[in-house]
N, C-alpha and C positions, 0 to 999 in steps of 0.2 A: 361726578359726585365728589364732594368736599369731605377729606379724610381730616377730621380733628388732631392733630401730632399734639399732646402729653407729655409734654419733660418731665427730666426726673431732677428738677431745682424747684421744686415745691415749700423748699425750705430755707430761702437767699437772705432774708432780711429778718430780722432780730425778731417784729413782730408776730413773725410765721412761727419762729423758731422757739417762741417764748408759749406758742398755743398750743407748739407739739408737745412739750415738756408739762402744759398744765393737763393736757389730756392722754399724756401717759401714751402717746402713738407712734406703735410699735413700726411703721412705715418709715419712720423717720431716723430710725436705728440706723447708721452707718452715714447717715447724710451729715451731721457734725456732731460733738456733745458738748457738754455744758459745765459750768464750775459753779459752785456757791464758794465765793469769797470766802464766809464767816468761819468754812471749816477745812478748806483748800483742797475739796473732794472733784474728781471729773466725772460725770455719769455719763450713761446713755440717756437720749430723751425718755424711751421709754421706763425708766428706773420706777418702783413703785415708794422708792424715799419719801418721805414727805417733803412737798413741796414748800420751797426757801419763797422769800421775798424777794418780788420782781430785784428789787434796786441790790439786791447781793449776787447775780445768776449773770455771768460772761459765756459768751461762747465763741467756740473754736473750732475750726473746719474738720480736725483731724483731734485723736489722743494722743499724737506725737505733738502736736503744737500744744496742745495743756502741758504735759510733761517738759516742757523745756521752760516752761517760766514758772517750774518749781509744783507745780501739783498734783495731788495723788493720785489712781484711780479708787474706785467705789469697790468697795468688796461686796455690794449686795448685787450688781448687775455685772459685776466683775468688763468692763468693757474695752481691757487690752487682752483678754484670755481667748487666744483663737485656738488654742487645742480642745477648750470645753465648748466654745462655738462649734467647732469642726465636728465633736463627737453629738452634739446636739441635733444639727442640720442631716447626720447622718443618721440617728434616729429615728427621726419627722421622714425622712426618706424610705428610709426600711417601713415604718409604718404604712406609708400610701402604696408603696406594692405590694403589703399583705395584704391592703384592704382592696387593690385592685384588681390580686389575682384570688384574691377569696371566694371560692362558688356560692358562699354565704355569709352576710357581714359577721365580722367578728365583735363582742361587746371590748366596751371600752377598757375594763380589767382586762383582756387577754390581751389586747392589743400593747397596753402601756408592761404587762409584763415579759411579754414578748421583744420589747426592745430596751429593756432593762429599766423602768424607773417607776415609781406609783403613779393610780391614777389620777390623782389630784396635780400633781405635775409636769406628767406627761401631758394633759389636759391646754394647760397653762403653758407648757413648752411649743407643744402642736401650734397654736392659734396664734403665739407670736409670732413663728416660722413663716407659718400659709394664710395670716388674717382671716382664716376658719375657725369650728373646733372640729377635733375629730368626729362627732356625730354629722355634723354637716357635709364633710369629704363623705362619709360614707353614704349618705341619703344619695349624694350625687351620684357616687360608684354607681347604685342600684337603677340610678333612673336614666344614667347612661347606656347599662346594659338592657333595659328596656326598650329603650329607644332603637340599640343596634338588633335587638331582636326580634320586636315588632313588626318588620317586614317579609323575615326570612320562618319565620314560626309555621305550625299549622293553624293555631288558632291565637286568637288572643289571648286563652286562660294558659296557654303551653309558654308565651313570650313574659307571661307576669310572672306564673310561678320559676321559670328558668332564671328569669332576674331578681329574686329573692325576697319578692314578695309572697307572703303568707295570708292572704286575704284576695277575696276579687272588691269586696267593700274599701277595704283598705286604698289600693291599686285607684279604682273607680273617682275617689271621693280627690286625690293627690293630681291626679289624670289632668285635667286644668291648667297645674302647676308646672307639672314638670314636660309635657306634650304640647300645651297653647291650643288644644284642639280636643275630638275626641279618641280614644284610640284606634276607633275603627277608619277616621278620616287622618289617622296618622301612615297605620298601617298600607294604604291607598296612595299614599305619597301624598296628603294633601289634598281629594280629588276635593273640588268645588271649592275651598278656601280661596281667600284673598288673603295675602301673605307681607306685610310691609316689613321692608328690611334699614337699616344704617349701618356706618362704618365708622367707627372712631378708632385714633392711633391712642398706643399706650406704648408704655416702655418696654414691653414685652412684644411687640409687631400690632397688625390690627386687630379689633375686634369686631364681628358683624352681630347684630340684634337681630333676629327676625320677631314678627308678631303678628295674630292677628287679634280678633275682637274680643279673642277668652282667655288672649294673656299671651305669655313671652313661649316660643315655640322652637327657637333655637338661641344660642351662644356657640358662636365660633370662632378660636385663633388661629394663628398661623401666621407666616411671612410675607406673604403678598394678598393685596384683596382680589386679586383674578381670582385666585384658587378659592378662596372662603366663597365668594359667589359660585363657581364650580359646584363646590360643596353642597351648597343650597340648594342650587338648580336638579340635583342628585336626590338629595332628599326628600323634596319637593318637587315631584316630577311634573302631578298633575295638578300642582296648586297656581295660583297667578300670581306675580311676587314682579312687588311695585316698589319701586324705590320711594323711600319714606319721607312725610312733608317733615316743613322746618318744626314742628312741635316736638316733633318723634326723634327729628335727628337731634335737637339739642337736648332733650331728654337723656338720650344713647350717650350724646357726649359727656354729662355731669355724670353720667354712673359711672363713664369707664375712670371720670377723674377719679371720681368717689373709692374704688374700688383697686386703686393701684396696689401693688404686691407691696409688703414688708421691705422694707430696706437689710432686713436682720437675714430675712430668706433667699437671699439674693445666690447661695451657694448649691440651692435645691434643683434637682433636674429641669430646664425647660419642662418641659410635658407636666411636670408634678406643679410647676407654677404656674402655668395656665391652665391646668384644670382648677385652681383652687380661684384663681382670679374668674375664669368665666361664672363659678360659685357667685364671687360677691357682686359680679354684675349683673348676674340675672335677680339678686336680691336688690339692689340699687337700682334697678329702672322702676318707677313709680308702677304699681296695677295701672294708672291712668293712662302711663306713654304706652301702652299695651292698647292706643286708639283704635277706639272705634272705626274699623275697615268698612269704610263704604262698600256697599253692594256692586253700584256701579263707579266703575275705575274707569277712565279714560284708557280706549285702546293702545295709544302712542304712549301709555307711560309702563305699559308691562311687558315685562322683559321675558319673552321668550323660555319656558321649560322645556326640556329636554323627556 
């Protein structure tokens, strides 16, 4: 299998660096910044200034190299200030293991007042950090612990409610979304599924897709792809899991481009940034690459369940 590797020089040549800056992309915070001549300010890309005139905007690898040929920083995205960095990223921190050890999601007011800031900028703070917003890390919290409960449950209505859903409708209608399947062929490990998986590298180690015909069924990191397929194969005990055509794989691979971590969040636990990157890449795979799984699969190309 061909693992797509990901650099993290997405931003090398002035063109790139002039698209990050019009579109305000918070990924590209820490990758260089930039100067508008006219007023001898250096921002972050992501700065929400209003944007200057291509033919007035220089850029610079580092805030040290602006600074030595005499330019200011921005007081609105402040981007030599690493103690209000520091206090931010441990913010966004503190917030994902409230919401990960929470028996039940916390709303967005307790959560931003809980780590000291409103919520309209705690909001705004979040989603730079993890390219989420806090509503979304939380959806995920829940349908993670659905997923780990689902198998060890008595029933299905004991694995939704335990995972903090408050509906069996609710649960039922999401079920698609966040399982690829139905709960009952989850809870089974898959039995009777065809399971197509890829692997693409990001800057964070690899990532696997699994899917079958009703959508995206797994996302998983980690450091080595032996182990993420372990993983699957675990999961998936009694599903058949085929490694995925060229549609699927280069599908897998534009999301995980798509999907790279913030540059800004780069201080945030491992664990807290691949859980928020599996987020944007199971949002980033098209419903389409979620192809349609043939019935019949050639015997030689499925890989063995455990």
């Amino acid at each position: 299998m061909t693992v797509t590797t990901t650099a993290a020089t997405l931003y090398t040549c002035d063109e790139a660096r002039w698209q990050a800056v019009r579109d305000r992309d918070t990924r590209a915070d820490g990758h260089f910044c930039y100067v508008v001549t006219t007023t001898g300010v250096y921002s972050r890309p992501s700065c929400t200034v209003r944007l200057a005139l291509r033919e007035n905007v220089r850029f610079f690898p580092t805030p040290e190299a602006a600074r030595a040929e005499g330019y200011r920083p921005c007081r609105r995205c402040c981007p030599d200030d690493s103690d209000r960095h520091a206090a931010s990223a441990e913010a966004v921190a503190r917030a994902c293991r409230i919401i990960d050890e929470a028996p039940l999601p916390p709303s967005l007011d307790e959560l931003a007042r809980k780590v000291g800031y409103s919520r309209f900028h705690f909001h705004r703070l979040f989603k730079s950090f993890t390219g989420i917003t806090p509503h979304a890390y939380l959806a995920a919290a829940r349908a993670r612990r659905v997923r780990e409960a689902l198998p060890l449950s008595g029933t299905i209505a004991d694995a939704m409610y335990s995972s903090g859903f408050n509906s069996g409708g609710h649960f039922y209608a999401a079920a698609p979304e966040i399982l690829g399947m139905t709960p009952k062929a989850y809870r089974a490990g898959g039995d009777g599924t065809d399971i197509r998986y890829s692997v693409a590298g990001s800057s964070l180690g690899p990532v696997l897709v699994a899917a079958t015909d009703k959508g995206v069924c797994g996302v998983l990191t980690g450091d080595e792809v032996p182990g993420l397929l372990n993983q699957l194969r675990t999961m998936f005990r009694q599903a058949r899991l085929v490694p995925a055509d060229d549609d699927f794989a280069a599908a897998v691979a534009a999301a995980v481009r798509e999907a790279e971590p913030p540059q800004i969040g780069r201080e945030l636990p491992l664990r807290i940034r691949r859980s928020a990157l599996a987020v944007r890449v199971r949002r980033a795979v098209p419903t389409a690459a979620a192809v349609r799984v043939r019935r019949t699969v050639p015997a030689s190309a499925v890989v063995p369940s455990r």
